[in-house]
N, C-alpha and C positions, 0 to 999 in steps of 0.2 A: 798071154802075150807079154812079152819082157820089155824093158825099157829101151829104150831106143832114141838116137837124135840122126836125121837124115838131112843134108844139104843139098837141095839139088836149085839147078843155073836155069831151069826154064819150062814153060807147063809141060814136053813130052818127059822131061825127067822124074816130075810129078807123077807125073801115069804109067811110068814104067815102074817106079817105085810102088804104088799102090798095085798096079797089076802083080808084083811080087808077093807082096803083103797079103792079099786076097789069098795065098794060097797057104796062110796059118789059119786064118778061120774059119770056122764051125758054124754050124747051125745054132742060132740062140744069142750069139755075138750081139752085142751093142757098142756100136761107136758115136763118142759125142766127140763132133768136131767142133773147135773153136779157132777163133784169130778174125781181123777187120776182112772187113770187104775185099776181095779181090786178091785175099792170100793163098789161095786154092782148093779152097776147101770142096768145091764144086768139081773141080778139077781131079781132084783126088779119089772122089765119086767114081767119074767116070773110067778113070781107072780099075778102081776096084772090080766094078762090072764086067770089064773087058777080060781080068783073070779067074772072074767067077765066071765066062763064059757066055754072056751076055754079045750076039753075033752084031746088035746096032747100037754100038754104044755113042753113036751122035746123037740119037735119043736122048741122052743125059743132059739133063737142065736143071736147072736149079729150078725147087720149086716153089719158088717166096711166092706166090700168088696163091699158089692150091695146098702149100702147107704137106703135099709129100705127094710122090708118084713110088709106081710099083713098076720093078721091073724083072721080068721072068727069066732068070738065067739057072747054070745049075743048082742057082743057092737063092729062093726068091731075095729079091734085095728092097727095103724096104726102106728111101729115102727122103727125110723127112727136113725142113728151111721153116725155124721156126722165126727167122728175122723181123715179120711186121706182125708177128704176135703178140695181144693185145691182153690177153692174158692165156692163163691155161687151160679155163673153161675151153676155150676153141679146140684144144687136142685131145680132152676130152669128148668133146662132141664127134667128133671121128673117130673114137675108139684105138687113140694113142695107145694107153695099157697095155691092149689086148695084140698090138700091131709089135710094140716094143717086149712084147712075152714070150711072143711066138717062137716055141723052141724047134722050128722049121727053115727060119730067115733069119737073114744079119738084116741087121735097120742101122743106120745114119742117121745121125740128126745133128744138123748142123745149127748152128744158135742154139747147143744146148742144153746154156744157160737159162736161157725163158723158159725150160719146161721145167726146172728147178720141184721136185719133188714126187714128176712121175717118170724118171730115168733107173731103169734098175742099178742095184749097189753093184752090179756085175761088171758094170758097162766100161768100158776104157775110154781111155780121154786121150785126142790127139790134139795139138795144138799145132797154129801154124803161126809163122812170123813172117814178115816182109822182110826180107836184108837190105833189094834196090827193086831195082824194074825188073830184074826177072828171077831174084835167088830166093829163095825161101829155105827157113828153117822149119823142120816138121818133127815134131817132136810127139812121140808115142809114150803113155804110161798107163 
């Protein structure tokens, strides 16, 4: 994936963008999303899902309490909010490695940063930024 900086004015622009983007990726793909709360990173998610084909992407939640949900579209997609995690040991306990290896699924992981040393060297990093109340900068590398 090439570098990239995307401005969009509001979350369907968010998802129209990631529903775009979804259709550069591959089986194997890791994306680690970064940026504060509420800068759409979840949003972006849902996106993605809807261009990989995923029929109920209201399904897509963030999953800061369960630490990742799977969702079965053309491309399983493997969603993972490491936000209230307490260390790594937790993502190891669920078999992060083997979820983030998988050269079957793209996986998401958003926060991450907290998983700091079990993210593949492959994985791309997108960042997101607040501009105001609805513009975001989403930056791809």
């Amino acid at each position: 994936m090439n570098d990239a900086e995307v401005l969009t004015a509001s979350a369907q622009e968010t998802i129209d963008f990631a529903k775009c983007f979804a259709r550069s990726l591959k089986p194997g793909d890791v994306l680690c999303l970064e940026g504060p709360l509420g800068s759409g990173k979840t949003t972006f998610v849902k996106g993605l899902a809807q261009g990989l084909g995923l029929k109920r992407s209201e399904r897509v939640k963030s999953p800061t309490f369960v630490l990742m949900h799977v969702y079965k579209s053309k491309i399983p997609l493997y969603h993972f909010d490491c936000y209230r995690l307490s260390s790594t040991e937790e993502l190891e306990n669920i078999g992060f490695e083997d979820f983030v290896n998988d050269a079957k699924a793209i996986s998401c992981v958003e926060w991450a940063g907290k998983a700091k040393g079990l993210i593949p060297s492959h994985a791309s990093h997108i960042h997101f930024e607040i501009l105001d109340a609805v513009r975001r900068r989403i930056t791809v590398r």
